[in-house]
C-alpha positions as CSV (number, residue, x, y, z in Angstrom):
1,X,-119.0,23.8,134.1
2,X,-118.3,27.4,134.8
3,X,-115.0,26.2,137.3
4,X,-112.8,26.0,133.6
5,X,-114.4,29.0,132.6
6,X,-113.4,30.6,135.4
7,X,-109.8,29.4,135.9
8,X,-109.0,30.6,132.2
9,X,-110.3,33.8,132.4
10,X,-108.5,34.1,136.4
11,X,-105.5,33.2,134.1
12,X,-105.7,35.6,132.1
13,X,-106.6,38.2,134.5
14,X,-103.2,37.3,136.2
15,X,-101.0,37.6,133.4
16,X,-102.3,41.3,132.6
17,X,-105.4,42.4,134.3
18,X,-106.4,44.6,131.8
19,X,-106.0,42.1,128.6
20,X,-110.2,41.5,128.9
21,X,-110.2,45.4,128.7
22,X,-108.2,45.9,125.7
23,X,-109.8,43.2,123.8
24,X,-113.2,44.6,124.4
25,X,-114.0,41.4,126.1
26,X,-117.6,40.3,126.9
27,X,-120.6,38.3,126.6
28,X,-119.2,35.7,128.4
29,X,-120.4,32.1,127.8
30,X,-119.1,28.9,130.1
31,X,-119.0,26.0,128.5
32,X,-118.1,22.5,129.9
33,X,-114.6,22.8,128.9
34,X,-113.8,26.5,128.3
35,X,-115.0,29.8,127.8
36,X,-116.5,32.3,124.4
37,X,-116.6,35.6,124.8
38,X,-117.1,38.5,122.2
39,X,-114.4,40.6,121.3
40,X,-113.8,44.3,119.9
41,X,-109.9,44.9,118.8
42,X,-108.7,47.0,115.9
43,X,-109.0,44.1,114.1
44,X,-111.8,42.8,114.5
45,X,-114.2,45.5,114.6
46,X,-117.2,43.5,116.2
47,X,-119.1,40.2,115.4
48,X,-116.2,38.1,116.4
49,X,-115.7,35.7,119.4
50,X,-113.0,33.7,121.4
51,X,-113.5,30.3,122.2
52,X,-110.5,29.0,125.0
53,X,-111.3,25.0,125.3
54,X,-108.9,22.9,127.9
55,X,-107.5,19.8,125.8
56,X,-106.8,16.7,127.3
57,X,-103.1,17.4,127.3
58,X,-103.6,20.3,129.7
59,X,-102.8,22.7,127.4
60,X,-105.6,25.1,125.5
61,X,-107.1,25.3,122.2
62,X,-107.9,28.9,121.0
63,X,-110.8,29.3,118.0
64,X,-111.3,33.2,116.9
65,X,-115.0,32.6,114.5
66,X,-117.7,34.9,113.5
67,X,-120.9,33.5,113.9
68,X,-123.4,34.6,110.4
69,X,-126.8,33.2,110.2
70,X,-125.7,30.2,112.4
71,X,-123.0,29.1,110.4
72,X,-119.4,29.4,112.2
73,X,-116.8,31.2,109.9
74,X,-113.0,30.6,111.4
75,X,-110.7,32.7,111.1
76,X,-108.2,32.2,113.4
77,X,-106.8,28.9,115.5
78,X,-104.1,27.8,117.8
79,X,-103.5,24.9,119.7
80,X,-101.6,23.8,122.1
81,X,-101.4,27.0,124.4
82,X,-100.1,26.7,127.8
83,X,-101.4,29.2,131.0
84,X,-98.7,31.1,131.0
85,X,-98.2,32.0,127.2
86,X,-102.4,32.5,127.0
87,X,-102.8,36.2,126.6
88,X,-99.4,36.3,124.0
89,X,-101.4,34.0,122.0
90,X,-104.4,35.5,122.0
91,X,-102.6,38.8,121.3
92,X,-100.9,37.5,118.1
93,X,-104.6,35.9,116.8
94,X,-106.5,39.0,117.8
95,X,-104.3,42.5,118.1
96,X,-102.0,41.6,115.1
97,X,-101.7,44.7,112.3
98,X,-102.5,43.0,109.1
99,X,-101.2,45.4,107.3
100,X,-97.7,45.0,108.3
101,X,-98.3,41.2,107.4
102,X,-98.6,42.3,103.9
103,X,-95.3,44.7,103.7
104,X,-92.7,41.5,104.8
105,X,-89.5,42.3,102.7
């Protein structure tokens, strides 16, 4: 169980070592097929987790949520993520300046 946990995060480590660090990465949960962890980001301040999951086409499936009273509120999602484009992705759900979202001309 913890072996996919461990190869995504190892992933992501290899891509830039110190994306876990900038994210505010921790509490880290294996699951059977993938990894949560909490995260801390100028956008999301704090209550909000990651959820990488391996799909059966090889490829990951990327769920940001806040968890309130038990009940899962999504807020972001991506699918289809391959290793090597993992932390861009997770970038663009979790360090994106919403504000500039709003000033598109």
């Amino acid at each position: 169980m913890e072996h996919v946990a461990n190869i995504i995060l190892n992933q992501i480590r290899i891509t830039d070592r110190w994306a876990l660090l900038a994210w505010g990465a921790k509490n880290y949960l294996s699951m059977e097929k993938g990894v949560i962890f909490s995260i801390s980001t100028p956008l999301y301040k704090s209550g909000v987790k990651v959820e990488i999951t391996l799909s059966p086409l090889d490829t990951y499936n990327i769920t940001v949520f806040r968890e309130t009273d038990g009940q899962r509120q999504v807020l972001e999602t991506l699918s289809d993520v391959y290793c090597d484009t993992l932390v861009e992705a997770l970038d663009s759900l979790i360090e994106k300046d919403k504000k500039k979202e709003m000033f598109v001309l």
